[in-house]
Residue frames relative to the residue before (quaternion, step in Angstrom):
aa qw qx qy qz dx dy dz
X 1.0000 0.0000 0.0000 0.0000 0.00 0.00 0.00
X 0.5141 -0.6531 0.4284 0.3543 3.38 -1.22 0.99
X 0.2578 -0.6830 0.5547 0.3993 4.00 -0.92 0.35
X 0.6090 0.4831 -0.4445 0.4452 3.71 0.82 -0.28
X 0.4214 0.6172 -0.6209 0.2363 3.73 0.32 -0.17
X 0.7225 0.4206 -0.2443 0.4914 3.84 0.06 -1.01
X 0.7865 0.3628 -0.3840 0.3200 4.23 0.62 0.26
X 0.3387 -0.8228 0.3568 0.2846 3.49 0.21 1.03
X 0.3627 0.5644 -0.4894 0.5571 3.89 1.53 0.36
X 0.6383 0.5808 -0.4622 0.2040 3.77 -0.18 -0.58
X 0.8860 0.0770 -0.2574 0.3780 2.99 -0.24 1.71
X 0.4648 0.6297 -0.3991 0.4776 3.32 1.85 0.21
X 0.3319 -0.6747 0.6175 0.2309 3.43 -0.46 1.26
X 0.6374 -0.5251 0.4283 0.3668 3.91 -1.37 0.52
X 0.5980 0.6535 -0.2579 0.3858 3.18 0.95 -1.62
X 0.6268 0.5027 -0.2741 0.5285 3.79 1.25 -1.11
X 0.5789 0.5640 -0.3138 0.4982 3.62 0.74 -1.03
X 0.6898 0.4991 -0.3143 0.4199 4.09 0.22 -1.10
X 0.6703 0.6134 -0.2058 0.3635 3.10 1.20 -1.79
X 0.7731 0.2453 -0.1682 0.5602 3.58 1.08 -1.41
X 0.5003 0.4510 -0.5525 0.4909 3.82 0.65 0.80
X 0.7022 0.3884 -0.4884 0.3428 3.68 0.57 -0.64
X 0.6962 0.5806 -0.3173 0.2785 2.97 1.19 -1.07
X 0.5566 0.4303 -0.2255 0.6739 4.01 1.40 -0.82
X 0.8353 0.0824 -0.2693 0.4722 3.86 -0.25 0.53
X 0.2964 -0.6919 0.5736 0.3230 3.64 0.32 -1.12
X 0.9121 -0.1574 0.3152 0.2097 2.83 -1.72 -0.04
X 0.7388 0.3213 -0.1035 0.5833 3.24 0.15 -1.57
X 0.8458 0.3291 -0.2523 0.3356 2.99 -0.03 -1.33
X 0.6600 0.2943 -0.4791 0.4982 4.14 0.74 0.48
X 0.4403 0.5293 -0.5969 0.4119 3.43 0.55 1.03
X 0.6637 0.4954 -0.3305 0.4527 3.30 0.92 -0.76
X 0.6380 0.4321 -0.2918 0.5667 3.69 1.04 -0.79
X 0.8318 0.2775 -0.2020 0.4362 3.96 0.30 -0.46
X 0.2046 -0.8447 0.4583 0.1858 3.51 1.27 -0.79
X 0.2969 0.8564 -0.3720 0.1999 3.40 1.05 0.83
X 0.3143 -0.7246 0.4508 0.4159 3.61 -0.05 -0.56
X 0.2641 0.7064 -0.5050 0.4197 3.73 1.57 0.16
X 0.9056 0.3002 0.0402 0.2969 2.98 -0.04 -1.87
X 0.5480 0.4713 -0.4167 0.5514 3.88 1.83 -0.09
X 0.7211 0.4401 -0.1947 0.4984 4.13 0.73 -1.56
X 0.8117 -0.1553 0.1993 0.5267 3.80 -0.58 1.16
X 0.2882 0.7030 -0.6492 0.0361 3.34 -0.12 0.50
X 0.0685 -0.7246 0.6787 -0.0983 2.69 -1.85 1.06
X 0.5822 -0.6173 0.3728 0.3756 3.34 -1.04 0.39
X 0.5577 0.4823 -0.3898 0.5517 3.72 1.11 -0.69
X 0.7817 0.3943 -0.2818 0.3924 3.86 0.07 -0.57
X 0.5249 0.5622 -0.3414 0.5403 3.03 1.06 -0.30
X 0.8804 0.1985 -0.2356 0.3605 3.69 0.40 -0.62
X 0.5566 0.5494 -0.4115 0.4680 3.16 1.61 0.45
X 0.4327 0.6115 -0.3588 0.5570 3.03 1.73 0.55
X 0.5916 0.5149 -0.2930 0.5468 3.73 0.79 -1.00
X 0.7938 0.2889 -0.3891 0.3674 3.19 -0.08 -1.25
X 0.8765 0.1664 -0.3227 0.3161 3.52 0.43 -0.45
X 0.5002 0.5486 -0.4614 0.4858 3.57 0.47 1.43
X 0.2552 -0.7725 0.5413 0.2121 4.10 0.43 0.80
X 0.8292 0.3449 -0.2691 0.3478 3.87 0.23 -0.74
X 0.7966 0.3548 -0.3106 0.3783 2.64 1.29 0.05
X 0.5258 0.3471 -0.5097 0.5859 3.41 1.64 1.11
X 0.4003 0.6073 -0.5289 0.4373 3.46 0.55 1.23
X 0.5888 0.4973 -0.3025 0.5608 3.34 1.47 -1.56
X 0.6706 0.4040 -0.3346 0.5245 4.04 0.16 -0.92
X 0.6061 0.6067 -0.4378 0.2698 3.66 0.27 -0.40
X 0.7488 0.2637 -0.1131 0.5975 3.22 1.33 -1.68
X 0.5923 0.3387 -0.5660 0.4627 3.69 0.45 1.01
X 0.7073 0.3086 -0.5359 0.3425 3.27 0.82 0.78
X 0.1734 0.8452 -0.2614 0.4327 2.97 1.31 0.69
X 0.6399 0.5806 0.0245 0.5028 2.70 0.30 -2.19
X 0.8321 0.3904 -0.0386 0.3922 3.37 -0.16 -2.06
X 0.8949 -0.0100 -0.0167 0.4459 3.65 0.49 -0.76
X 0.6070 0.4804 -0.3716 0.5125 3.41 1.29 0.60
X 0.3893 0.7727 -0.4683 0.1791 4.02 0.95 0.34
């Protein structure tokens, strides 16, 4: 049996995740929902995930608004 069957991450690269939050909300408007500084100072998709990878809670927080947003 697969161990990834039961984790709806399995196989969504982050980079994809950033890509379809900027692209369904924007910018602005997940600062206002997350209040990061990724997403208010230059954002970009490269900075943004070189930000994720090295900060756990806060690619946890992006994790379950994509979640939320495109896995219901």
């Amino acid at each position: 049996m697969n161990k990834h069957t039961n984790n709806p991450m399995h196989g969504i690269k982050l980079q994809q995740i950033v890509e379809d939050l900027e692209k369904h909300f924007g910018w602005e408007e997940l600062d206002r929902r997350m209040k990061m500084n990724c997403f208010a100072s230059n954002p970009s998709v490269k900075s943004t995930l070189k930000f994720l990878r090295t900060t756990p809670w806060a690619r946890e927080k992006v994790e379950k608004l994509w979640l939320s947003s495109f896995k219901s």
